[in-house]
C-alpha angles and dihedrals in degrees: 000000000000112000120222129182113210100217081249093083095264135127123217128190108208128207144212098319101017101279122137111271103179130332112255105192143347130206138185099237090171083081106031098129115126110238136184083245098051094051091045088056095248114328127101096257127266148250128309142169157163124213123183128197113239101226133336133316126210115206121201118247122280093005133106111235129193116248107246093226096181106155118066114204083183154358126185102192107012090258102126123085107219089163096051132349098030093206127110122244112192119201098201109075113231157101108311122195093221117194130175129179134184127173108214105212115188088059103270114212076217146014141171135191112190138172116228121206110202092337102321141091129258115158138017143178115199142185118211119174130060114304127223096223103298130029119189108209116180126183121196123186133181101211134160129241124213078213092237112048119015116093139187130228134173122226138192136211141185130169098218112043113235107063106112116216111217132161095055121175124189120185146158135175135180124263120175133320130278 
């Protein structure tokens, strides 16, 4: 059965000699316009942010360190802590596309870069064999917020103390309610 839209929004499947057999769909294109809110399923979207860190850190061996994230590019809606806490607390529950990156410069035998919800890992990249003067080592996780007290941090590992991470980036953006 050929298909015909009507210039109205509406669907039309057509029979034998061109007359109108059932209709298939119908749409409101007088509104047709994609929105933050439509995407998001009917909120007004939710948090997101980018932190930067302002120069290099240096974690000890064999310890995870948290990622001093201090310069903020953006945020949303004012929920991450660039003065104190560096983590990112987002207030819409939802789904977060979280992403952390550190380059490890002095040749570490091993690093890691993870992202911790609430105090615990859940995710790591890591880098295990002999490095050649920088390795770029970037984590991404799709995880869910309760919206009030869940919260995201970005650690950093090495096995040797000495390598300096630089070039962090810590960043999280909404992407669609719980």
């Amino acid at each position: 059965m050929p298909l015909v839209l009507n210039g109205t929004g509406t669907i039309t499947g057509l029979q034998a000699g061109g007359l109108p057999d059932a209709t298939v769909l119908t749409a409101d294109i007088a509104d047709s316009a994609v929105t933050p809110a439509k995407m998001a399923g009917g909120t007004s979207g939710g948090p997101a942010f980018r932190a930067t860190n302002s120069g290099t850190q240096n974690p000890s061996g064999s310890t995870w360190t948290k990622a001093i994230m201090n310069v903020k590019s953006f945020d949303t809606n004012n929920c991450y802590d660039s003065a104190t806490s560096y983590r990112f607390t987002p207030t819409t529950a939802g789904y977060y596309l979280i992403t952390c990156k550190a380059i490890f410069t002095g040749s570490p035998p091993e690093c890691y870069v993870s992202i911790y919800k609430s105090g615990s890992q859940v995710g790591a990249t890591n880098f295990n064999g002999s490095g050649t003067g920088q390795t770029t080592l970037t984590c991404v996780e799709l995880l869910s917020a309760n919206g009030s007290t869940d919260y995201f941090e970005q650690y950093i590992w090495t096995s040797a103390s000495g390598p300096a991470a630089s070039g962090m980036v810590f960043t999280a953006s909404f992407v669609r309610p719980l």
